[in-house]
C-alpha positions as CSV (number, residue, x, y, z in Angstrom):
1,X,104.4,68.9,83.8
2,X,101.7,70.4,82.3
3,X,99.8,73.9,83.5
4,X,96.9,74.6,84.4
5,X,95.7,78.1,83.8
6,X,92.2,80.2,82.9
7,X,91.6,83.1,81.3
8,X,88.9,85.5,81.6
9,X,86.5,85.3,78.8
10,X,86.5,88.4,76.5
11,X,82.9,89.5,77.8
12,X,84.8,89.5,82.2
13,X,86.3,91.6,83.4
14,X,90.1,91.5,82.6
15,X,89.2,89.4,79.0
16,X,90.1,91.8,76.0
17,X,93.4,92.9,78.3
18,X,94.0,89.5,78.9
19,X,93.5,88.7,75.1
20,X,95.9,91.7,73.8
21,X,98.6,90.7,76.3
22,X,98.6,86.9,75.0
23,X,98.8,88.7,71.3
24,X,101.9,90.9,72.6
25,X,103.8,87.3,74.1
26,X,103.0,85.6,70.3
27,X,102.7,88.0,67.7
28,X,105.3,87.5,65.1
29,X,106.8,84.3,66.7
30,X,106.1,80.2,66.1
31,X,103.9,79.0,68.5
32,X,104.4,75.1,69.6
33,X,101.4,73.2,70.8
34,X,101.8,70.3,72.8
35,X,98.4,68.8,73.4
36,X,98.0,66.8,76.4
37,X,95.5,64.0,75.0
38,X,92.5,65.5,76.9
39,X,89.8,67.8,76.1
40,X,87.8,70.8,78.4
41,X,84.8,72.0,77.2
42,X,85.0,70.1,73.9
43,X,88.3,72.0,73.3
44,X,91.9,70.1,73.1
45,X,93.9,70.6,76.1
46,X,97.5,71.5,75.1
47,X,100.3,73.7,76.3
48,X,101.4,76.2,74.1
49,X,105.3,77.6,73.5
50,X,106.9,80.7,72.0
51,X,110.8,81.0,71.9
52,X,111.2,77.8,72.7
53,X,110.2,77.3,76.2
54,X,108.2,80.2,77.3
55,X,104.8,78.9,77.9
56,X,102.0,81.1,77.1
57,X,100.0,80.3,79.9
58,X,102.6,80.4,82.6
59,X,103.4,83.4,81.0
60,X,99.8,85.1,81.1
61,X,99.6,83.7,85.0
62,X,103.1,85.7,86.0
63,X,101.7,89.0,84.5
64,X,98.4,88.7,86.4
65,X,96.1,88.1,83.6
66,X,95.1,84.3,84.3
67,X,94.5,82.0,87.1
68,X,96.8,79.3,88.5
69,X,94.0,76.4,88.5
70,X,96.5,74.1,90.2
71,X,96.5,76.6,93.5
72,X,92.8,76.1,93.1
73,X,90.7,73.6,94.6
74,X,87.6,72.7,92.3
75,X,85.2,70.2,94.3
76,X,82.9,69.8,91.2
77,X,83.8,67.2,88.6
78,X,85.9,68.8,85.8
79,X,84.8,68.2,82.2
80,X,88.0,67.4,80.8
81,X,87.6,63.9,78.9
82,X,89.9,61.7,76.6
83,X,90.2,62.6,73.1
């Protein structure tokens, strides 16, 4: 299953910390993209691991620095298209 998460942009509240904690879960390590076929915002859709199976969004969600986006309910039409 694949996760849903956002990030604060680096210019919100929350961004750079957001952005130096996702360099503290990678730096040094492989990362393993998985891309899911879709895109969002004209940006591939993927799920990304480190070690393995840690899964840098799950990861960034669990240390309060992203949102869930599958808890959310979004009533306007997403943007996410086929590649």
């Amino acid at each position: 299953m694949s996760l849903r998460f956002n990030a604060p942009e680096l210019d919100r509240p929350y961004g750079v910390k957001s952005k130096y904690e996702m360099v503290n879960i990678v730096k040094g390590k492989k990362v393993y993209v998985v891309p899911d076929g879709t895109t969002s915002f004209d940006r591939i859709v993927a799920t990304c691991y480190v070690d393995g199976d840690v899964d840098i969004g799950a990861e960034l969600i669990r240390r309060g620095l992203a949102l869930d986006l599958s808890l959310i309910h979004i009533s306007e039409p997403t943007r996410r298209t086929p590649i």
